[in-house]
SERO-4910 file (N, C-alpha, C, O; in steps of 0.05 Angstrom, whole numbers):
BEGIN
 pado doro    nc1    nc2    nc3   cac1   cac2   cac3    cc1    cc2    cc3    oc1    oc2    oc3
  Unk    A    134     86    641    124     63    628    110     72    602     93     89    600
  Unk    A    120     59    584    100     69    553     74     47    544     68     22    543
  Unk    A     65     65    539     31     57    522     36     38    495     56     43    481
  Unk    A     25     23    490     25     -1    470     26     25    448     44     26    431
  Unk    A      9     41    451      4     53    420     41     73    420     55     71    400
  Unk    A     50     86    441     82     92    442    106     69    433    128     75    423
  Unk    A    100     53    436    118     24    423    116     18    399    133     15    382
  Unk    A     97     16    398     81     13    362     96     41    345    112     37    326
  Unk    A     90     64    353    100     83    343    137     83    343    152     87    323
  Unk    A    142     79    363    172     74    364    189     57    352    213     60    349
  Unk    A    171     33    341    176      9    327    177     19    287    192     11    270
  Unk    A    159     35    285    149     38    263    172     62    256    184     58    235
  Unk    A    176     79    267    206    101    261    228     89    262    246     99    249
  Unk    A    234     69    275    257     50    281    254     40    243    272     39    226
  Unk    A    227     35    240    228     14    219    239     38    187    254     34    168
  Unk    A    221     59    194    224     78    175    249     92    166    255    100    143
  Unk    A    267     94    196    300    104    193    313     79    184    338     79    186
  Unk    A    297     51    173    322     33    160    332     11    176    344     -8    166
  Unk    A    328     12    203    336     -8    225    320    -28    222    297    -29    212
  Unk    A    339    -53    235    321    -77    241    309    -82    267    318    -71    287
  Unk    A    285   -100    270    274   -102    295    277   -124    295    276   -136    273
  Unk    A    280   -138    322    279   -165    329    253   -179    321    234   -164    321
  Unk    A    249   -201    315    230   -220    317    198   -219    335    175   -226    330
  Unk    A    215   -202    360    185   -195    380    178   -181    373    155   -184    367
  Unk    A    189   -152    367    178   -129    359    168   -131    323    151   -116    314
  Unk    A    179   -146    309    159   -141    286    139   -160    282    128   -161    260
  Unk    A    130   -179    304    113   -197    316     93   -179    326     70   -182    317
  Unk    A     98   -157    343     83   -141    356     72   -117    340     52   -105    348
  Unk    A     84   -112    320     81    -87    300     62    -92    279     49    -75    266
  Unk    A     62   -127    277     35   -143    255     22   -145    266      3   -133    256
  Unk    A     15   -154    286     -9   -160    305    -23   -130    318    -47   -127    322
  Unk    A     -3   -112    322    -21    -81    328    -32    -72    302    -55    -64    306
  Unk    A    -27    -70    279    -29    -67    258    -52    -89    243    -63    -80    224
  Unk    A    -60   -118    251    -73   -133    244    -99   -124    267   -123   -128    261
  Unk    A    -95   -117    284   -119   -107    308   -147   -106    297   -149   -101    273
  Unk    A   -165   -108    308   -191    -99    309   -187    -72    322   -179    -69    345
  Unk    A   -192    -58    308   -201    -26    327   -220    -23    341   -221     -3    355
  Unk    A   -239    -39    341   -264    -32    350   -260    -45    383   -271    -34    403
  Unk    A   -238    -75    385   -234    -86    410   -209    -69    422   -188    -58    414
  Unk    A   -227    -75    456   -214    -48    469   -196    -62    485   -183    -48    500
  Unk    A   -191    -90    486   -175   -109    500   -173   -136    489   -191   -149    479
  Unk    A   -144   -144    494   -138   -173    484   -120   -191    511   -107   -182    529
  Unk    A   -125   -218    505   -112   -229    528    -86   -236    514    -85   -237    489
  Unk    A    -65   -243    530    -40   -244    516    -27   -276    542    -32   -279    565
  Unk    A     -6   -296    521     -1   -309    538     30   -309    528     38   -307    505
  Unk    A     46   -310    551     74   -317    536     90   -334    559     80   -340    581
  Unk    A    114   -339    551    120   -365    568    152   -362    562    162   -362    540
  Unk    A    164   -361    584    196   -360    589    204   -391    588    193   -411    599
  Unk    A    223   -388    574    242   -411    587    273   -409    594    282   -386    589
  Unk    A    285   -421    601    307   -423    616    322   -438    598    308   -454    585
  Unk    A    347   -440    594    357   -463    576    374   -477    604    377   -465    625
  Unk    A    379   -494    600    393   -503    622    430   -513    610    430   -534    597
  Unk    A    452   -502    613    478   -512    609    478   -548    623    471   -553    646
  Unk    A    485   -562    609    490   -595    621    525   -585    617    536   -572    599
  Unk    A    538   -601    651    571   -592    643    576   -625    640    558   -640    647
  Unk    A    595   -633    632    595   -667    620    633   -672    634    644   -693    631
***
């Protein structure tokens, strides 16, 4: 399992060799990057959905 700060890092060489990141990950790469350093924890909420196919 990797460490927020290993993702962040992995995101940012992804970014540096030229690749694109999805939407979550450069969501996640502003917000680690926008951080307070000084806070040693944040609460996080996220929410799945399902799409549902209607057959007609």
């Amino acid at each position: 399992m990797a460490t927020i700060k290993e993702l962040y890092d992995l995101c940012k060489k992804k970014l540096e060799a030229g690749e694109k990141l999805g939407f979550l990950l450069k969501a996640f790469v502003e917000e680690y990057e926008n951080e307070d350093k000084e806070q040693t924890t944040k609460e996080v909420s996220v929410t799945f959905m399902k799409k549902k196919n209607s057959i007609s």
